[in-house]
C-alpha positions as CSV (number, residue, x, y, z in Angstrom):
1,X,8.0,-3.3,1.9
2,X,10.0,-2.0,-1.1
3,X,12.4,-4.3,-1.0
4,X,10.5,-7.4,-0.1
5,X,8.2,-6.7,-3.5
6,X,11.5,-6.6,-5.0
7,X,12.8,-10.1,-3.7
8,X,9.5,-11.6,-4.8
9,X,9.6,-10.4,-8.6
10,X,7.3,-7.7,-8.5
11,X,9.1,-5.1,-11.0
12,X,10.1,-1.5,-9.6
13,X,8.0,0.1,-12.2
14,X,5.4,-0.9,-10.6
15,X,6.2,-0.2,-6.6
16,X,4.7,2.8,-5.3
17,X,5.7,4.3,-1.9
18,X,4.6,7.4,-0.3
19,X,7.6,9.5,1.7
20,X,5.1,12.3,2.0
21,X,2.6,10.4,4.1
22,X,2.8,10.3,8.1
23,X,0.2,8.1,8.8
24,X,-2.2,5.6,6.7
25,X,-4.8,8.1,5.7
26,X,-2.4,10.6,3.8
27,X,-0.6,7.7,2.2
28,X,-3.7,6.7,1.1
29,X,-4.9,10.3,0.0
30,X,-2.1,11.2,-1.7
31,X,-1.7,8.0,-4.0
32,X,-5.8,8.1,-4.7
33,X,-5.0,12.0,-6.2
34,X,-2.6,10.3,-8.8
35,X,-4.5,6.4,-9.7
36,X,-7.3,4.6,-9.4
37,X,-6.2,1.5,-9.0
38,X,-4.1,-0.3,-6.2
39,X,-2.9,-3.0,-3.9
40,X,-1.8,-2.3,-0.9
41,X,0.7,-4.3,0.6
42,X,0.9,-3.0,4.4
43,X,1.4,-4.7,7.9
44,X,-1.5,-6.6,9.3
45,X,-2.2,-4.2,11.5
46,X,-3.1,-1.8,9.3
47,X,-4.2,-3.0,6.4
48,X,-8.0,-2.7,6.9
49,X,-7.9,1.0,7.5
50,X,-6.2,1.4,4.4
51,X,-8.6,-0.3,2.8
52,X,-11.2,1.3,3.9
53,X,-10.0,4.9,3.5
54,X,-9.0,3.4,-0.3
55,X,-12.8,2.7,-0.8
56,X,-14.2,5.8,0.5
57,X,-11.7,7.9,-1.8
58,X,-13.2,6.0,-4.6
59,X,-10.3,3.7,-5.6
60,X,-10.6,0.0,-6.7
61,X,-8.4,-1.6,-4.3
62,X,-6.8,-4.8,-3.3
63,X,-4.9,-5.8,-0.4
64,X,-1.9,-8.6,1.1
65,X,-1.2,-8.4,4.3
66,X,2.2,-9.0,5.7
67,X,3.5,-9.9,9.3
68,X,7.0,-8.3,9.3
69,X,8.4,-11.9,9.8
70,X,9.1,-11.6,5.7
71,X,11.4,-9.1,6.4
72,X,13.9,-11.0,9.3
């Protein structure tokens, strides 16, 4: 997801990833502890789960879906 952010102008500064998170709740969790604002970029799939945890943790929160074809 990194990279594709990258390819499409979206400045590393910016780009936050999670290593420490093993599934879409701690990712979630442990980025809500440090900001209150987000967009998650995240496969399809997922997406609305994140989301959702995002809003119960209290965080404003935006999301783009991708398919994985962006990254062949």
């Amino acid at each position: 997801m990194r990279e594709y952010l990258l390819l499409n102008n979206i400045p590393d500064s910016i780009i936050e990833t999670d290593k420490n998170g093993s599934n879409t709740f701690n990712s979630v969790d442990n980025y809500a502890k440090k900001n209150d604002n987000v967009i998650i970029v995240s496969q399809a799939i997922h997406l609305n789960r994140a989301l959702f945890i995002a809003n119960c943790k209290g965080l404003n929160a935006a999301g783009y879906a991708v398919s994985g074809q962006e990254f062949n």
